[in-house]
N, C-alpha and C positions, 0 to 999 in steps of 0.2 A: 127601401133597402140600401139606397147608397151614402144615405144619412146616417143609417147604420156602422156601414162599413166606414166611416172616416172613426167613426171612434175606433173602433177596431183596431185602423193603422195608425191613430196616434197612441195606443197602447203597444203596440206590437214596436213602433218608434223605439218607444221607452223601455221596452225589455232588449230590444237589439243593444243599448248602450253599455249595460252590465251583461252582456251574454258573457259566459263563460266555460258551457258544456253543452255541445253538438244535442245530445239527449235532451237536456231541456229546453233548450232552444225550440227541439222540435214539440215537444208536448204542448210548452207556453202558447206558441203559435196556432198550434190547435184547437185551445180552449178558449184564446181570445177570439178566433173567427167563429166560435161557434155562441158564449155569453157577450162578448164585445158585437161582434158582426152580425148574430142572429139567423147563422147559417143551421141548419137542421143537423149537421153530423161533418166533422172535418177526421181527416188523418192523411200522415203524413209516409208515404212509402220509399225506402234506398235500394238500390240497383245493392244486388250480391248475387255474382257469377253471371246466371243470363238470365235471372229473374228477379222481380220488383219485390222486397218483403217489406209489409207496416211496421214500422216501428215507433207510431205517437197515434194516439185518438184524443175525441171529444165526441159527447153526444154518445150516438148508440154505436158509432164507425166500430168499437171494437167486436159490435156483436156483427155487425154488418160485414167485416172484412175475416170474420174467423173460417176457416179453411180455405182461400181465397190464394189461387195458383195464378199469379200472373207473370207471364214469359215476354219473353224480350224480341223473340222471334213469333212471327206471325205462322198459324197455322193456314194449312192449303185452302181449307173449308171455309175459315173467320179471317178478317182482318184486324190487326192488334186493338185493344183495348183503348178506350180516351187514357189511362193514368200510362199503360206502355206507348201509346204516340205520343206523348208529349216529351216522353224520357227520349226516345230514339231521334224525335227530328227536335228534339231543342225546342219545342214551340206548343205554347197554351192548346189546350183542344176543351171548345164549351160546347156543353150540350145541353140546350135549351127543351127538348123534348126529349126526357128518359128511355120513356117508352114507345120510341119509334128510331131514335138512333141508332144505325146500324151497327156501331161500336159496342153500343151496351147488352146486345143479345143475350148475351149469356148471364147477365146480373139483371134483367128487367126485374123479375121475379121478386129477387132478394130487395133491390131497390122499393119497390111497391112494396111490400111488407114493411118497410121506415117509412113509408109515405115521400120520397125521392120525388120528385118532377124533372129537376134541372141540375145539373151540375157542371163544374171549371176544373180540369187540372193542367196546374205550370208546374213546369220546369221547376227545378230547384239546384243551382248553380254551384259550384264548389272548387274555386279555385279556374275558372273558369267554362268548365263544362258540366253537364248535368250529370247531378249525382242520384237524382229520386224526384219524386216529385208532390207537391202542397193541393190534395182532392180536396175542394167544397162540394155539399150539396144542399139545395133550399127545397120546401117543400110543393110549391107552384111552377110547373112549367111555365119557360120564359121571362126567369125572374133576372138572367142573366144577360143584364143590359151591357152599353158602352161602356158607361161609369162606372160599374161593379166592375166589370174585366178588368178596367184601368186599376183601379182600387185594388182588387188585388193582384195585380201583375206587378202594383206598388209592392204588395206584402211578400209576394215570392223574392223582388229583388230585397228586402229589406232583412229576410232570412238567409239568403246568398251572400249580403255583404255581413253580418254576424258572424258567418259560418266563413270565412276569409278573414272576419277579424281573429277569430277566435281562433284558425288555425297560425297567423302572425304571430300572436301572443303565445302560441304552446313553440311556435319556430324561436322567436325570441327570448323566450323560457329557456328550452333547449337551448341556445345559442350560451344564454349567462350560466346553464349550468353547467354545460362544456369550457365555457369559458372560466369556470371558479374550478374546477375539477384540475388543469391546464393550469392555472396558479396556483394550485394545492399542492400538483405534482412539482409546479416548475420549483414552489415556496420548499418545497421535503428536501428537492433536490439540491438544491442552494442550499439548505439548511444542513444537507449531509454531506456537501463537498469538504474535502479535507482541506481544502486554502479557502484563507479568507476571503469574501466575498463582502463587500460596500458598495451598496449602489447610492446614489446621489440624486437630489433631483435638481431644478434649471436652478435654484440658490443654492447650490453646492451644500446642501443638507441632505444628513443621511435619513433615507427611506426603509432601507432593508440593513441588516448587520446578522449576518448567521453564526448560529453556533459557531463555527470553528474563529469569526473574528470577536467572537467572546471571549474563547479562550486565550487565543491570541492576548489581545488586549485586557484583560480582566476587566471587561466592563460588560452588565447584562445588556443585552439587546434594548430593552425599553428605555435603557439612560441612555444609550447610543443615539436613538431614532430621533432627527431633529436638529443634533447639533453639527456643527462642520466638520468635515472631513480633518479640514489640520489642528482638530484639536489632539489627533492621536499621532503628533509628529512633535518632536523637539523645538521647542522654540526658534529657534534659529532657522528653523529651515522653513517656519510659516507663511512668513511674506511670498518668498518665492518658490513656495508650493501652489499659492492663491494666483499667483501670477501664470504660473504654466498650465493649472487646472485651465483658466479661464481663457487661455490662446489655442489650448486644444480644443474646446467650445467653439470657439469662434472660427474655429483652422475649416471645421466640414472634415475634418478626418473621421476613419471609422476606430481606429485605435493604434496606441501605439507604448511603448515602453516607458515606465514613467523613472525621470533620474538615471544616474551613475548607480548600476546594481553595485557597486563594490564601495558604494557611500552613503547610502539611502537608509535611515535610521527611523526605526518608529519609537513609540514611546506607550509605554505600559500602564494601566492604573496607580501600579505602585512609584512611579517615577524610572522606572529601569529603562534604558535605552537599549534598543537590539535591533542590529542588521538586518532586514529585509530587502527582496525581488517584488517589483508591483509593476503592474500593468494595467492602463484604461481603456476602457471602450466606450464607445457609443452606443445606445439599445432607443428607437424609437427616433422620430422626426421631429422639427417643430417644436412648440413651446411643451411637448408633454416629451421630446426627448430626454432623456436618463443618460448619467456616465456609472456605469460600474469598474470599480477598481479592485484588482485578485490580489491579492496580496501575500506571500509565504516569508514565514519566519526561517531567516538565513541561519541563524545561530550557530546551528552544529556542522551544516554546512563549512562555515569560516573558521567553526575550529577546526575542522579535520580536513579545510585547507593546509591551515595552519600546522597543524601536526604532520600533514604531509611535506610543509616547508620545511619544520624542525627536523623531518628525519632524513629527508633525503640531503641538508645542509649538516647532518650527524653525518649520513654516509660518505659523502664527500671527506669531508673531516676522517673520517674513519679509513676510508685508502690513502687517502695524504699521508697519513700516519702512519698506515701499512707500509708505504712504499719508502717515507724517513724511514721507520725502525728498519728496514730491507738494506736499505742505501748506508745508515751508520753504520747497522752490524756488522756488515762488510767490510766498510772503511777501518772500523776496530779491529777486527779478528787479525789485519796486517802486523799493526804495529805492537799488538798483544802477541802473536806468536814470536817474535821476537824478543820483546819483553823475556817471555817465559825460557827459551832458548836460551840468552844468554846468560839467566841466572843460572837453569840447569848444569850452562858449561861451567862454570864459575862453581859449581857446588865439587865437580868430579876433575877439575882441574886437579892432576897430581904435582906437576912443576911447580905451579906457583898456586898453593892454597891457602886458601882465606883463613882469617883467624878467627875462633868459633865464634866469637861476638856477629860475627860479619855472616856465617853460615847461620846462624839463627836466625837475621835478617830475610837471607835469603829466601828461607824456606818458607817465612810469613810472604815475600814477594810471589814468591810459585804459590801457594793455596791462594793468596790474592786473585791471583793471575787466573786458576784452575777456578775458581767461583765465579771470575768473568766470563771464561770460557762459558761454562754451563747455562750462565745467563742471557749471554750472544746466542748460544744454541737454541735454549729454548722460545726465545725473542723472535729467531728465523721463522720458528715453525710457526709461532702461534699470527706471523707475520703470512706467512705461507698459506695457513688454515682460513685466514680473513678475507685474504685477495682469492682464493680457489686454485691455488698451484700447489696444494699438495698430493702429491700423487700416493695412492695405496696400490699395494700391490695384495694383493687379495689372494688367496691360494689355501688348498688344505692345511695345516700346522698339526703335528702329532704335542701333544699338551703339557704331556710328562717329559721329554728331554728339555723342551722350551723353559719350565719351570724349575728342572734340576742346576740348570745353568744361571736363571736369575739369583737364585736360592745360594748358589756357590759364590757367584759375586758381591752377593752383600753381606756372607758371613765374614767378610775382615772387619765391614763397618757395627759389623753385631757384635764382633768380639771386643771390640774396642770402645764400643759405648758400654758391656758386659749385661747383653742381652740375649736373650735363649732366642734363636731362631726356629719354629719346629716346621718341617715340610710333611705336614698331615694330611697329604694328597694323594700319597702310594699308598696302593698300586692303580693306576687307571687305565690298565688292560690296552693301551694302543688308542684310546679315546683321543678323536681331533675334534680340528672345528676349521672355520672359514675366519680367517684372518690375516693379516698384515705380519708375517712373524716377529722383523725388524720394530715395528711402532709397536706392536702386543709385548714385546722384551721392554721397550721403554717405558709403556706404561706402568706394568709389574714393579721395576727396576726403583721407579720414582714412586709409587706405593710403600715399595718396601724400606727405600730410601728413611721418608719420611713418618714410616712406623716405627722405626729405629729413632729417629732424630729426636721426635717428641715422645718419649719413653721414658722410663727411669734404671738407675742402676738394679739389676736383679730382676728386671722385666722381662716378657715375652710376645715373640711376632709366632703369629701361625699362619699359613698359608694352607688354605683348602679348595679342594677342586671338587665337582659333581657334574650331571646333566640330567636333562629327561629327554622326549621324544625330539626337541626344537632346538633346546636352547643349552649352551653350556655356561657354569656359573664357577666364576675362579672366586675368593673370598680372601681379603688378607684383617685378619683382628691383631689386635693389641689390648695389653692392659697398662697401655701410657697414659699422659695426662688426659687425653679427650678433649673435647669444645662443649663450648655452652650455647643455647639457641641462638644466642646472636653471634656467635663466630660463626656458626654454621647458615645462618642467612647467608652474609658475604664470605663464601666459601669460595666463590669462583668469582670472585673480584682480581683482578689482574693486578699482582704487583701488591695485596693485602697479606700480609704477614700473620696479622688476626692478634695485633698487640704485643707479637714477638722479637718486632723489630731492632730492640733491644736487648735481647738474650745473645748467650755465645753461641747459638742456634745456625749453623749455614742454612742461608735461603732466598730465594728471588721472589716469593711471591706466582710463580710461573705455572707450578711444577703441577697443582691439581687444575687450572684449567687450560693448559693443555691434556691434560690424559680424560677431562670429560670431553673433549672437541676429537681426539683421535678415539677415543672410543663409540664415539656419535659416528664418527669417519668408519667407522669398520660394522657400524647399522648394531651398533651393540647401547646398551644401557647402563647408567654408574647409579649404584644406591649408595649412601652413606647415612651412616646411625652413629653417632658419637655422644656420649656423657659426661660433663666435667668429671674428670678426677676418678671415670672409671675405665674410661677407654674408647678405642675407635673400630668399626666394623665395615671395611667398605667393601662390596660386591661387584663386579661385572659380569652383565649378561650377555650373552656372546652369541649369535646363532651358529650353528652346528653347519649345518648347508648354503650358499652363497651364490650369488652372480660373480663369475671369474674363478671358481674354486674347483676349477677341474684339474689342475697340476698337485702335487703336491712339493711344498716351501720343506724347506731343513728349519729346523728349531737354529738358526746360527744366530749371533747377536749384529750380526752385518748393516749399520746402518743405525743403530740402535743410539741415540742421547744416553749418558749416565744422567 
């Protein structure tokens, strides 16, 4: 028999070396003690809960073991079973006499019926303790010598260490497949970061290149993988990119900031050079250490630096020159009213007056004068309006006297160019609104002004008023010359004439954008519709009700620019 059983475990050897499922493990081991070893009947039993179920045969074991209750706890009456003693105390139990061993009582029976004599069961081990345990049975009492026990006490460890390898291999299975799951996420996630990501490895070659430093760089990941890092840097800066890459290597730092962020240039597939922020790290120890470098495209960044430079280096510029035009107007209006004064006295001197050559003079020196006036004035305001010192005065305004009064002052300048003024707005029943009445006169005044101006002989200004539940809407048209889309582009260019500049046309250039900045001033809106050569249609929308409009204002012109 023990002659037997060496073949047995050098087959049983040879299937533990490709074991690779717990189940076959146990059946192979079965079959071989019973055609290999010569044993009468084997199977093999696993502990589940608090009792031993079979789970492999050979021979007749599966008729032998069919309804076969074996408990883990000993009954009052019996003592545990040889296949439950060997589970609970860890240790072989042989029974060289079937039919007289006290263990076997209960299966004598069934045993005699296979023709049983003698039988062995071990332990069977699993990661250290028993999990089940490997029954033999031969058919001669006492066939269960030293050397067979040994023998197979061999085979029980030789299924113990399978069943340890084989659990190794499903740990280290699991381990790589947690481990590739873990670079699939980590690979997604690198691959979905919006900045670029370069990792390198200890020859400063790229390993990884994700989507976003694709785009970045227009270069596919697979041309990337492999070549050096400064190939996506300008020339100039290679050497001593190669040189700081390799002292942070060397430094034992874990990361740090790579370059002057406000100098640091990469370089594009197509040769484009662009501003980048980049950062290195260290990922890992030792020779299988990594440096990853993040890298983000500065670009728009440094333009709307930039932009931010230019404007607030505009705004600067822009009070400087709020404050000159503030500071000359001033200084003019001194020696200009004088000007004007002494030519007026000089016109109504009766003692000693001028001879008409020289009153002719004059009068071009006053309208001279009176045009500069207007254009210091409105210079103040729109100086005023820039810097935030002009003050509204905000108040109820009743619509109709305000407008009967604009309407009354510019019919000199109507009659005199010989154009029809019509005021198509009465009656407006006591209709107000919330405004400025002083600046609401000037704007009208300078509307009206300049519907007149650019007119023709035989033409006509209408002025119209309405409202709805919000808003009130004054209207002044004309059938003068009008603008064409590009006058009307720069409409509200300061100091744009619109090509009139040499016409005998009085005008500053001033006059419409101040009245869209004081009508913005007063939370109101200006539309303008003009046609070459059929006319102009400008509107104000005015709100009705206001913050500060609890008094109510007189329609006076108090205040009021011509």
């Amino acid at each position: 028999m023990p002659r037997d059983f060496y073949r047995a475990l050098a087959d049983m050897r040879r299937v533990t070396l490709h074991a690779t499922h717990a189940q076959t493990l146990c059946e192979q081991a079965c079959r071989i003690a019973v055609e290999s070893g010569q044993a009468l009947m084997a199977w093999i039993g696993l502990v589940q809960g608090d009792a031993i179920v079979p789970v492999a045969w050979a021979g007749p074991a599966r008729e032998y073991t069919a309804g076969i209750a074996i408990r883990l706890v000993a009954d009052a009456d019996r003592p545990l079973g040889p296949t439950a003693y060997a589970v609970v105390n860890d240790r072989a139990y042989v029974c060289n006499d079937f039919g007289s061993d006290e263990r076997t009582q209960p299966w004598r029976e069934r045993a005699a019926r296979f023709g049983a004599g003698a039988s062995i069961a071990f332990p069977i081990r699993r990661g250290g303790r028993p999990i089940g345990a490997l029954n033999l049975y031969f058919g001669e009492a006492g066939s269960c010598d030293t050397a067979l026990i040994d023998l197979v006490e061999l085979m029980a460890s030789d299924i113990a260490y399978a069943l340890d390898h084989i659990d190794q291999q499903a740990a280290r299975d699991e381990a790589e497949r947690a481990a590739s799951e873990h670079e699939m996420r980590l690979g997604n996630i690198i691959d979905a970061a919006l900045e670029a990501i370069v990792i390198l490895d200890g020859q400063f070659r790229v390993v990884v290149f994700n989507r976003s430093a694709s785009r970045m760089f227009g270069v596919p990941a697979a041309d990337a993988i492999g070549q050096p890092l400064d190939r996506f840097l300008p020339p100039r800066y290679r050497e001593a990119h190669r040189r700081h890459v390799a002292a942070f290597a060397e430094s034992g730092k874990t990361s740090r900031t790579m370059g002057n962020t406000r100098s640091l240039e990469a370089l594009r597939s197509d040769g484009t050079v662009f501003p980048i922020e980049a950062s290195i790290s260290r990922v890992g120890e030792g020779a299988r250490a990594l440096l990853m470098a993040m890298i983000r495209d500065v670009t728009r960044l440094r333009e709307a630096e930039s932009a931010l430079m230019a404007r607030t280096a505009a705004e600067a510029a822009n009070r400087a020159k709020t404050a000159f035009l503030s500071r000359i107007s001033h200084e003019l209006r001194t020696p200009l009213n004088a000007i004007l004064g002494f030519a007026q006295l000089m016109r109504v001197d009766r003692k000693d007056p001028v001879a008409p050559r020289q009153d002719e003079r004059l009068e071009h020196i006053i309208k001279a004068g009176e045009h500069l006036c207007v254009l210091i004035d409105e210079t103040l305001d729109v100086a005023r309006i820039e810097s935030g010192h002009m003050q509204m005065d905000q108040a109820m305004v009743e619509l109709e006297p305000l407008l009967d009064t604009v309407v009354n002052m510019s019919q000199p300048q109507a009659a005199q160019a010989g154009v029809r003024l019509e005021a198509a707005y009465r009656p407006l029943q006591g209709l107000r609104l919330c405004a400025d009445a002083a600046r609401l006169s000037q704007v009208m005044l300078n509307l009206l002004s300049n519907a007149i101006k650019y007119n023709r002989p035989g033409g006509w200004v209408r002025v119209e008023a309405g409202a709805d539940a919000d808003l009130i809407r004054i209207t002044v048209s004309d059938g003068g010359l009008g603008m064409t889309p590009q006058q009307l582009d720069s409409l509200f260019d300061p100091f744009n004439r619109l090509g009139r500049e040499s016409s005998d046309v009085p005008g500053t250039g001033l006059g419409l954008v101040l009245v869209k900045e004081l009508v913005e001033l007063m939370d109101g809106q200006l539309d303008i519709r003009s046609e070459a050569g059929e006319g102009t249609s400008v509107s104000l929308r005015l709100p009705r009700q206001g913050a500060g409009c609890e008094q109510e204002q007189p329609a006076s012109m108090s205040g009021a620019a011509a």
